[in-house]
C-alpha positions in Angstrom: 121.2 178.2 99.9 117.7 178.5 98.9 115.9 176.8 95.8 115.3 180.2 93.7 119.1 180.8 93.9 120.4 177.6 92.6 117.8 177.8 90.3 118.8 180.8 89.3 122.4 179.4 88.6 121.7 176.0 86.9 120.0 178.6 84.2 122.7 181.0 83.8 124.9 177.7 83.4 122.4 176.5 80.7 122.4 179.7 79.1 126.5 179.9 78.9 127.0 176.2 77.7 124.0 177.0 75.2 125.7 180.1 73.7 129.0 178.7 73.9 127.7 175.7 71.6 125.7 178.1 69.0 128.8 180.7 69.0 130.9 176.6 67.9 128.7 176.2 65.2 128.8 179.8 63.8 132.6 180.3 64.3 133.4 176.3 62.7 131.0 177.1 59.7 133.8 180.6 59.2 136.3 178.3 59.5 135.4 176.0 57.0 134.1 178.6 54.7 137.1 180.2 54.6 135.3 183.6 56.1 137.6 186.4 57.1 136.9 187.3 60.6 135.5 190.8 60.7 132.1 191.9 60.9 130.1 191.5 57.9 132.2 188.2 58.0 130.6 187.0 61.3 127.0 188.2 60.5 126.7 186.4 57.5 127.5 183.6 58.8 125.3 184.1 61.6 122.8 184.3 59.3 123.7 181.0 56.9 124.6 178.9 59.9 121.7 180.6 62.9 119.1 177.6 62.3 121.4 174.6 62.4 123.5 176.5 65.6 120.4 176.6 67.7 119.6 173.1 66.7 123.2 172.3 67.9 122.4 174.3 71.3 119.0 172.5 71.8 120.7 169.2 71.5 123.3 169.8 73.7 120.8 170.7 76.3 119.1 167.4 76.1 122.3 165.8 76.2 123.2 167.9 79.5 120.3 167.4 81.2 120.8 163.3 80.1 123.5 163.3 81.5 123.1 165.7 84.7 126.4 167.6 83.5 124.5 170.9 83.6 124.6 170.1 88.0 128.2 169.9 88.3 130.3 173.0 90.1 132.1 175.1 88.1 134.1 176.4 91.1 134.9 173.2 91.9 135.6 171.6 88.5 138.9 169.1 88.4 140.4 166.9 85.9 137.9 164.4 86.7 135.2 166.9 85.7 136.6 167.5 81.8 135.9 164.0 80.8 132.0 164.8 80.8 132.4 168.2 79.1 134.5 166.3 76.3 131.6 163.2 76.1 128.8 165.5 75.9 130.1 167.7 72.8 131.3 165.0 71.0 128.2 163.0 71.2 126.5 165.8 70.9 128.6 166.4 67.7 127.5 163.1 66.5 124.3 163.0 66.8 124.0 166.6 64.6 125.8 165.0 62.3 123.6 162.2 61.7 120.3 164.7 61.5 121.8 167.2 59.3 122.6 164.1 57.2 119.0 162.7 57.6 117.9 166.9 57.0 119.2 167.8 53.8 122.2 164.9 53.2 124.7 167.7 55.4 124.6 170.1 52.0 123.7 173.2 53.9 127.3 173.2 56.1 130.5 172.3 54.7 131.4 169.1 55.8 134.5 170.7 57.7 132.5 172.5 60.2 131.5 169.6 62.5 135.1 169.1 62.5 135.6 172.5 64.6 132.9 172.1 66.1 133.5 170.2 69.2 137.0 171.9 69.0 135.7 175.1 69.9 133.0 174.1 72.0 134.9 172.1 74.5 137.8 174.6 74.2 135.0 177.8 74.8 133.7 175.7 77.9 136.8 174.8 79.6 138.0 178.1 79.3 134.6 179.6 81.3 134.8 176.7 83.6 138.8 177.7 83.7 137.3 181.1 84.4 134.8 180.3 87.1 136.9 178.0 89.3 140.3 181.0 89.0 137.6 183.3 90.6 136.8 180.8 93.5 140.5 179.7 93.4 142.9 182.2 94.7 145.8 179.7 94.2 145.0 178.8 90.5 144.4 183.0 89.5 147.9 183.1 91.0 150.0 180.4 89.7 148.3 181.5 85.8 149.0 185.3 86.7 151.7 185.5 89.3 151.4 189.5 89.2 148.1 189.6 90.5 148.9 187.8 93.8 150.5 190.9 95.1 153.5 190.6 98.1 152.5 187.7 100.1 152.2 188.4 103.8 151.1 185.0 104.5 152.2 182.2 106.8 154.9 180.1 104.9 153.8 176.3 105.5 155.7 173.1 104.9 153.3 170.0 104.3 154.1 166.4 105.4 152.5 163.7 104.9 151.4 161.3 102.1 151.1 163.1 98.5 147.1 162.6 98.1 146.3 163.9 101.8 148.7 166.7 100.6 147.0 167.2 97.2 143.6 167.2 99.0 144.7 169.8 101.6 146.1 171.7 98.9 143.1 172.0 97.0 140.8 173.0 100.5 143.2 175.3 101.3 143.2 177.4 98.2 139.2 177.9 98.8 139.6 178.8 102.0 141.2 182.0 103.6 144.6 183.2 102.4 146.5 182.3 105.6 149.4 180.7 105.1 151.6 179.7 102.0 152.6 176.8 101.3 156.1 176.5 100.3 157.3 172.7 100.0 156.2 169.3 101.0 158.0 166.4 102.4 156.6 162.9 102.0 157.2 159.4 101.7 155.6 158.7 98.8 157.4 156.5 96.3 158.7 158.5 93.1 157.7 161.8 94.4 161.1 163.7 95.4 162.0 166.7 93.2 158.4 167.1 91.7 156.3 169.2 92.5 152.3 169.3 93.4 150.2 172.4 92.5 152.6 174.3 92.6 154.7 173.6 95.5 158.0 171.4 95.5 158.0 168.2 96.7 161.3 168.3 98.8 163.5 164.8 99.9 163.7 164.8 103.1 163.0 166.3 107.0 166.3 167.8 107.0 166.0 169.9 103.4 163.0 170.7 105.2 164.8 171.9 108.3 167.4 173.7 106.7 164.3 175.3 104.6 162.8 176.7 108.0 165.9 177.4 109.4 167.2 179.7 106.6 163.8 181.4 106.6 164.2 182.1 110.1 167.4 183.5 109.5 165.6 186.5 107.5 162.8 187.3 109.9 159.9 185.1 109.0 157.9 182.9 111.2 157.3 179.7 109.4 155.1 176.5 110.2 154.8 173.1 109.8 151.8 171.0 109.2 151.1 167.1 109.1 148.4 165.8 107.5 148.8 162.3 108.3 150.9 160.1 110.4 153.2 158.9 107.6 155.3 161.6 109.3 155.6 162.7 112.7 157.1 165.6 114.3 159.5 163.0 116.0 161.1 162.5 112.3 162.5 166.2 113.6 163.8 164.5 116.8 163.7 166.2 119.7 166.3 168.9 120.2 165.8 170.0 116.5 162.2 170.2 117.2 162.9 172.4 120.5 164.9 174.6 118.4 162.9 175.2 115.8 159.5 175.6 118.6 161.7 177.8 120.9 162.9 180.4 117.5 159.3 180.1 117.0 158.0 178.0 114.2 154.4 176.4 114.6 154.0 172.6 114.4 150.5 172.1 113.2 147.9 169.4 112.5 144.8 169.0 111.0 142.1 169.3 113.9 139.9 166.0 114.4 136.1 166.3 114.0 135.9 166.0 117.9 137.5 169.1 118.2 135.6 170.8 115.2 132.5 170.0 117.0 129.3 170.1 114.7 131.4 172.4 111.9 134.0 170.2 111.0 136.5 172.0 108.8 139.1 169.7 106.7 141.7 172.7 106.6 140.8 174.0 110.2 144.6 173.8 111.6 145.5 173.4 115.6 149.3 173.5 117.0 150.3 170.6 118.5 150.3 170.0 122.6 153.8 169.3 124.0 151.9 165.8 125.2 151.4 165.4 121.4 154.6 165.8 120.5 155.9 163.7 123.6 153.4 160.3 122.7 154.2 157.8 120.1 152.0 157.3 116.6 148.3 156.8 118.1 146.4 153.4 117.0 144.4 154.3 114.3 140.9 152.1 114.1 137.5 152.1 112.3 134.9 154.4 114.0 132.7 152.4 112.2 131.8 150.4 115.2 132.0 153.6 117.7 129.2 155.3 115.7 127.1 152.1 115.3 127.6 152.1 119.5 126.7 155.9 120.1 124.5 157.2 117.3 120.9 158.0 118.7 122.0 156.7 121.6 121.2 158.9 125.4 124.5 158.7 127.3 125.8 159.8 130.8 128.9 160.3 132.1 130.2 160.4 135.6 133.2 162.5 136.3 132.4 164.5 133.4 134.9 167.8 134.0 137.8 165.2 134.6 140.4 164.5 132.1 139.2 161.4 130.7 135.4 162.3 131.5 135.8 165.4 129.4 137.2 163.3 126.4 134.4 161.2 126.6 132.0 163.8 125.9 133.5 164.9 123.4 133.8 162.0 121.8 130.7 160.9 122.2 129.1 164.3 120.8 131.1 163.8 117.9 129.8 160.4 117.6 126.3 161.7 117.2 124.3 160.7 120.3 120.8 161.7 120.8 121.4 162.9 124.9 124.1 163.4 127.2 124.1 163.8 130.7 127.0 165.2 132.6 127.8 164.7 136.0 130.4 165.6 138.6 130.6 167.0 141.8 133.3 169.6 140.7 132.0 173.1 140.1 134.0 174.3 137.6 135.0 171.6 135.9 131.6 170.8 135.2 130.7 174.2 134.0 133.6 174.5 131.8 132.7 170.7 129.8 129.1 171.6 130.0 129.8 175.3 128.0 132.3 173.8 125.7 129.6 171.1 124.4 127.1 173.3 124.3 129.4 175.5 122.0 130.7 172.8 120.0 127.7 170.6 119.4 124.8 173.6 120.1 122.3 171.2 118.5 122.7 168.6 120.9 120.5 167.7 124.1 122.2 167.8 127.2 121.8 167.8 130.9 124.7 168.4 133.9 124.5 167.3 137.6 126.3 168.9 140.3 126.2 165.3 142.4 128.6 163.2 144.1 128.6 159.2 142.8 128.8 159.2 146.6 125.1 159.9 147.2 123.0 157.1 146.2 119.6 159.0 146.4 120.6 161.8 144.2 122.6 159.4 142.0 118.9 157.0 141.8 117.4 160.4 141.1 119.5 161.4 138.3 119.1 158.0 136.2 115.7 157.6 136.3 115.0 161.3 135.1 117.4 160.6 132.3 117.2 156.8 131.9 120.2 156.4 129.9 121.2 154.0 127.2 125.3 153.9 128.1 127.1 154.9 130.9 130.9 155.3 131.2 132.0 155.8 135.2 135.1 157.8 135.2 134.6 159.8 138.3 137.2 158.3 140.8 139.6 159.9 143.0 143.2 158.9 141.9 146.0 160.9 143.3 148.3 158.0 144.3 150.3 160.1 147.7 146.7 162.2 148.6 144.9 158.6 148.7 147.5 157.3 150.9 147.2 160.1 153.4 143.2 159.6 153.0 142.1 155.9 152.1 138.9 156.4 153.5 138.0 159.1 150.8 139.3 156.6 148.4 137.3 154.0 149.6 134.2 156.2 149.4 134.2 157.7 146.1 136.1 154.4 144.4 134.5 151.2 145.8 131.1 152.8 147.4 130.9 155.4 144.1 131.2 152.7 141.6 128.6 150.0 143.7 125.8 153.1 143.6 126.4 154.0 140.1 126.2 149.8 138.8 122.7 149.7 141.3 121.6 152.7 139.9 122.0 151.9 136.5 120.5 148.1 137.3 117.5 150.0 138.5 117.6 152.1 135.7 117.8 149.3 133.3 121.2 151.2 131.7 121.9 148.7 128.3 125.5 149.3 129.2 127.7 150.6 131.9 131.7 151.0 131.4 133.4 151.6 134.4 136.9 153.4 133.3 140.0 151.4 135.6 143.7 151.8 135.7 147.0 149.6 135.6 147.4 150.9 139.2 145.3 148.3 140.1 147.3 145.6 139.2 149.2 144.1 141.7 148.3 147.1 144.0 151.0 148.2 146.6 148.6 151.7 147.3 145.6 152.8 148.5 144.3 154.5 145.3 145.7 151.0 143.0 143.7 148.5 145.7 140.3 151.0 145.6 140.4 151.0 141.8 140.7 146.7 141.7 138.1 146.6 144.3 135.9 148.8 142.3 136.5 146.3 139.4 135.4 143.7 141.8 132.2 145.5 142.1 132.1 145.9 138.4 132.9 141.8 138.1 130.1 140.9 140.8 127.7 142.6 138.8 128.5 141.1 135.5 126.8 137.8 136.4 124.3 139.3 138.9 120.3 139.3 137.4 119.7 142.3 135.9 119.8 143.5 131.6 122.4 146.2 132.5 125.5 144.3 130.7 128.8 146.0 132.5 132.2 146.1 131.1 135.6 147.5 132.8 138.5 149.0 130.4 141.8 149.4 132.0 144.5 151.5 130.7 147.8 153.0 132.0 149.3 156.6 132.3 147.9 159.1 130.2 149.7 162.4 128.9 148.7 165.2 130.3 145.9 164.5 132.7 145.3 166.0 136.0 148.3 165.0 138.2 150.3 163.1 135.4 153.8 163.4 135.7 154.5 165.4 132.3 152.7 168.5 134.0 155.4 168.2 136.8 158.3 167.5 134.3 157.5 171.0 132.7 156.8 172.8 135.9 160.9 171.2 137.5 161.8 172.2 133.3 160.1 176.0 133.3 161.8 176.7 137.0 165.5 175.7 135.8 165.0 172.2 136.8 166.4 169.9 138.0 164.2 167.5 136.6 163.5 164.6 139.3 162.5 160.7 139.6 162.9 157.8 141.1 164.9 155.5 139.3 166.9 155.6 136.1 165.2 152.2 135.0 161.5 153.0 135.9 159.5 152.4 132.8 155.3 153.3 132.1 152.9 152.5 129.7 151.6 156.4 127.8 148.8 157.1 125.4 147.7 160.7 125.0 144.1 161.5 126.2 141.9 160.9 122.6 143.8 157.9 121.8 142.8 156.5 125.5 139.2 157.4 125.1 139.0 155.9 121.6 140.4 152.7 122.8 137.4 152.9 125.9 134.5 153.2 123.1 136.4 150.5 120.6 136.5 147.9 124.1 132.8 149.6 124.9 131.8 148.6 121.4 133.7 144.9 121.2 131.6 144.3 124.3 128.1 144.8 122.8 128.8 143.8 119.8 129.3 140.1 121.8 126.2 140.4 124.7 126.4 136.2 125.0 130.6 136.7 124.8 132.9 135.9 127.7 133.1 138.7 130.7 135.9 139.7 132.1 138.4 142.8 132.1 139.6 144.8 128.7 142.8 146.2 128.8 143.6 148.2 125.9 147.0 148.2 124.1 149.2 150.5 125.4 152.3 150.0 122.7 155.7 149.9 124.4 156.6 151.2 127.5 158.6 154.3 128.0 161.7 155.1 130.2 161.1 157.6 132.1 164.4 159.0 132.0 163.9 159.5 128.3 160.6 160.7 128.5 162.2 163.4 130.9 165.0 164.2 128.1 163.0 164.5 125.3 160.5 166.7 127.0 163.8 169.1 128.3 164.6 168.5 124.3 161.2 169.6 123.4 161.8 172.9 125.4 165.1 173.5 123.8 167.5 172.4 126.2 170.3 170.2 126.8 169.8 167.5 129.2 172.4 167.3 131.5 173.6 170.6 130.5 171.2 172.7 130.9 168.3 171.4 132.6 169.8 168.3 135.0 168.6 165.0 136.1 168.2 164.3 139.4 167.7 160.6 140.3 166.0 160.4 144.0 165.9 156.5 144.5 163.2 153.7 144.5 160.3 154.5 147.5 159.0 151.8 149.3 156.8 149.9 147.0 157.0 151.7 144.0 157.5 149.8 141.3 160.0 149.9 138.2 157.7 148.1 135.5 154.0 148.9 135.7 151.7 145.9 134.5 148.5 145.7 132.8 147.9 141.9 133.8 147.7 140.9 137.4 149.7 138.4 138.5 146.4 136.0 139.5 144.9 136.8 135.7 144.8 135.3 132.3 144.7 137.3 129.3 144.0 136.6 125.4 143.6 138.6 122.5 139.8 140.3 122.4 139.9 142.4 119.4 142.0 145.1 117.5 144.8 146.4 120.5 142.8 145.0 122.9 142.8 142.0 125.5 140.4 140.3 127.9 141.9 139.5 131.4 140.3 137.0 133.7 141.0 135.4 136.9 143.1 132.4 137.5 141.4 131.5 140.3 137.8 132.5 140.9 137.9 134.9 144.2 135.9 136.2 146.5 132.9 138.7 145.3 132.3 141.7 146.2 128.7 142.2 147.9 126.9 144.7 149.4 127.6 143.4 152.5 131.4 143.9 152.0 130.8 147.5 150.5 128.3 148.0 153.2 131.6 147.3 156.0 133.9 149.1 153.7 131.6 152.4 153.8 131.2 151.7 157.4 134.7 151.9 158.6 135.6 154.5 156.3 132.9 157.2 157.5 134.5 156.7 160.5 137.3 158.8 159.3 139.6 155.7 160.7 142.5 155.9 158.4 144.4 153.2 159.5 141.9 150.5 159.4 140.3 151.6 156.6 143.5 150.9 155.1 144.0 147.6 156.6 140.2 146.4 155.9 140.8 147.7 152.0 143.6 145.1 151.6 142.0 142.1 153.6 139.5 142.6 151.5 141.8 142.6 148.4 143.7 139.9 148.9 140.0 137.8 149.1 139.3 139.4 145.8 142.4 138.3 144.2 142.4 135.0 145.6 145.9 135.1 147.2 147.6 135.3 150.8 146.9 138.5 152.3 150.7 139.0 153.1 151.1 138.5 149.4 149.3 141.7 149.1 152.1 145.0 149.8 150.7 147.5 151.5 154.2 150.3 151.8 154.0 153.3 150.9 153.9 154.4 147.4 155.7 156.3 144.7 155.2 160.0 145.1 157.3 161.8 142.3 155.8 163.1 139.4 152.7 160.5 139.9 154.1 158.2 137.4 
């Protein structure tokens, strides 16, 4: 808004509260007079009282501008706002008390009047404030004057979460546009059952809730859910309620982040949850305090930009306010789609995209000198587990030889910090794609205590909802056909974390790590909570559909495949780890092993443009085993577990 407009209204403010305070006088001087109210009533006391009402009005001003009242927004005004209105007109009050005393010893007004005064002047204010704010406020016009809101068509809407978030979403959604109503709110606040807030009735528990939705289904309406926080989660529902209630079609909503916003964040802007959402446990909530300190102003490039976690990294990183960001990925479309969606989201921000593959070290050299970056985050890999095993050389090409160009190119570049993005796959690695990825640490490792300013870091993390090739997307492909639903092993368990949670752990390790830049190297693996049965992953997803397991989507168990393990790790059997920081830890070797050079990359690259898959494969794990400091027959090297890519 321009100057000359707020201008504008600061005066016609001034000029309200001024006649408001003049009309206090005039009508607390009738009062006390005893004047009837009529005409010839009011002008003569217009005329008795005009001199000391202006006075009155001139002070008040003073005291507004004093005190900066006159700045505060009407539309906006709360209960915090009346305490200012009440100060000013009773100190204003006071003080034309004391110079109508020191004027003429308070003869000319009956002493009475500055009684009524700030009586009717606070009263005449609160009502125009009242006023203002009912105009802005659709909510508050309606819950005064319930016949003006007219039949609602809007959304019915049960909050949950605690009751300030609640209250504050309350209050932006009444400015905002009419969509939805809310109707009740669940929380667990102490004290707060059977009350009510703005309005709306605080109601005691999910299942009143429930029985709420499912009664308002009953007569035709489409009802949703929102939640605010995580003091409640959609699992409160449990599963097959929740599938009922999403498959008769009532929306479970949240309160988009500021990464998803983009550069116009909106505190009411509402999303519907993704099934992996609804699938994942409570994420790890930290300070971003740290992330921003990390990002801010910073220019950052990403490889594997258009991938899963790539694309989450940009985000996240445009929320976080970086100066540049370079995109690159030797997918097409992938690129193109993150490249539009940033530019969409964050139009204000700089940003580059490179259609190159980390394979190519002269276009990779290229690329960071032109955009000499401050932080890179390497998450372009190839990571199908049963498409690696069929083509290990690929594997070795884009893992081990892709990560050892990107850590020379950003050496060369002098890159402050590089963050190459691993996997609990490469623990204990019985597969191609598991052994690339801890080789590519290797390289990661090597570099760490090589010369050079570029301090490198690896993060390593285990399944993630909803990526590309994760095994939900197969789950609800077996669930959508009829089922049945298949895996290995009634027992196989996996570490989860949904996509944003897993990025936000990468910057919070990214950020530990140059926080410390004399601290101890070595691995971060980020806290994954508990790990999950498969088996009821599977279930509650089929519940999440609004099925029966077992009744009407079944579970077919396959059996174990040679070298697939039951209990994935995040610590390799030759590491150490200790605590490093809020849900994370640092892993290091037992025993120091051997390091990966150029000259082993150089052989690795060498046999594997050969197109020789067998001793590409063979070479990978020699090579691994050297790494890891054990026996290479300690090393297994079957084949690995296919279903659903756990």
């Amino acid at each position: 808004m321009s100057k000359l407009p707020n201008l504008l209204l600061r005066g016609l403010k001034i000029g309200a509260r001024a006649g408001i305070r003049f009309a206090a006088v005039v009508g607390g001087y009738m009062i006390a007079s005893g004047h009837a109210l009529g005409i010839p009533s009011i002008a003569a006391a217009f005329q008795d009282a005009a001199f000391y009402a202006a006075g009155f009005a001139v002070l008040g001003f003073a005291l507004d501008i004093l005190f900066r009242t006159d700045k505060a927004l009407w539309r906006y005004v709360s209960i915090v706002d009346v305490g200012p209105i009440i100060r000013t007109s009773v100190l204003s009050t006071l003080v034309f008390l004391a110079l109508t005393f020191l004027l003429d010893r308070g003869e000319a007004l009956p002493r009475s009047t500055l009684l009524f005064v700030p009586v009717l002047d606070i009263g005449m204010t609160l009502a125009l404030v009242l006023l203002r704010r009912m105009i802005h406020d659709k909510e508050a016009l309606v819950a005064i004057a319930p016949f003006l809101g007219g039949a609602s068509r809007r959304t019915p809407l049960i909050i949950l979460g605690d009751m300030g978030r609640a209250d504050t979403f309350l209050r932006e959604l009444s400015r905002g546009e009419q969509t939805y109503q809310p109707i009740g709110i669940v929380t667990h606040t102490p004290g707060a059952a059977a009350r009510e807030l703005r309005g709306v009735k605080v109601l005691e528990s999910v299942d009143v809730a429930a029985i709420m939705l499912d009664d308002m289904l009953g007569h035709g309406l489409t009802p949703a859910m929102v939640f605010v926080d995580d003091q409640l989660q959609p699992s409160d529902f449990g599963a097959e309620r929740l599938g009922q209630l999403r498959l008769r079609g009532v929306k479970l909503l949240r309160i988009s982040s500021l990464v998803e916003e983009g550069s116009q964040g909106d505190e009411t802007a509402l999303r519907e949850f993704a099934l992996e959402e609804l699938l994942a446990r409570p994420p790890v909530q930290l300070d971003d305090g740290p992330l921003r300190t990390l990002v801010e102003g910073k220019r950052v490039l990403v490889t594997g930009a258009g991938g899963s976690i790539g694309s989450e990294v940009c985000r996240q990183v445009a929320s976080l306010g970086c100066a540049h960001l370079a995109l690159l990925d030797n997918a097409e479309f992938s690129l193109f789609s993150i490249d539009q969606e940033i530019g969409h989201r964050w139009p204000e921000l700089s940003r580059a995209e490179y259609l190159h593959d980390v394979r190519n070290r002269s276009l990779l050299a290229s690329c960071f000198e032109a955009e000499r970056p401050d932080i890179v985050f390497h998450a372009a890999a190839l990571k199908h587990v049963p498409l690696m095993e069929r083509h290990p050389c690929e594997s070795v090409l884009t893992n081990v030889v892709g990560t050892w160009n990107v850590a020379e190119a950003a050496n060369a570049a002098d890159v402050k910090h590089m963050v190459f993005i691993s996997t609990d796959k490469a623990v204990d690695p019985p597969n191609v794609m598991g052994a690339t990825k801890r080789l590519a640490e290797g390289v990661i490792r090597a570099q760490q205590t090589a010369v050079g300013s570029t301090r490198f870091s690896v993060v390593r993390f285990g399944n993630v909802l909803g990526s590309a090739g994760s095994v939900v997307p197969t789950f609800r492909a077996q669930i959508e056909r009829g089922g049945p639903v298949t895996l290995t092993d009634p027992e196989i368990e996996r570490y989860f974390m949904t996509i944003p949670e897993a990025v936000q752990l990468v910057l919070h390790a990214t950020a530990h790590s140059a926080g410390q830049p004399d601290g101890p190297l070595g691995v971060f693996v980020l806290d994954m909570g508990e790990p999950v049965k498969i088996i009821d992953l599977a279930r509650q997803l089929i519940g999440l559909y609004g099925k029966v397991p077992d009744k009407d989507i079944a579970i077919q168990i396959t059996g174990l495949r040679p070298g697939e393990k039951l209990f994935e790790e995040l610590v390799d059997s030759s590491e150490v780890s200790e605590p490093a920081g809020p849900s994370l830890m640092r892993v290091t070797d037992r025993i120091a092993g051997a390091r990966m050079t150029q000259a082993t990359v150089s052989a690795l690259e060498t046999v594997a443009k050969t197109g020789d898959s067998a001793a590409s494969r063979a070479m990978v794990f020699d090579v691994l085993a050297q790494v890891r400091a054990v026996e290479p027959d300690a090393v297994t090297t079957t084949q690995p577990e296919v279903i659903g890519q756990v």
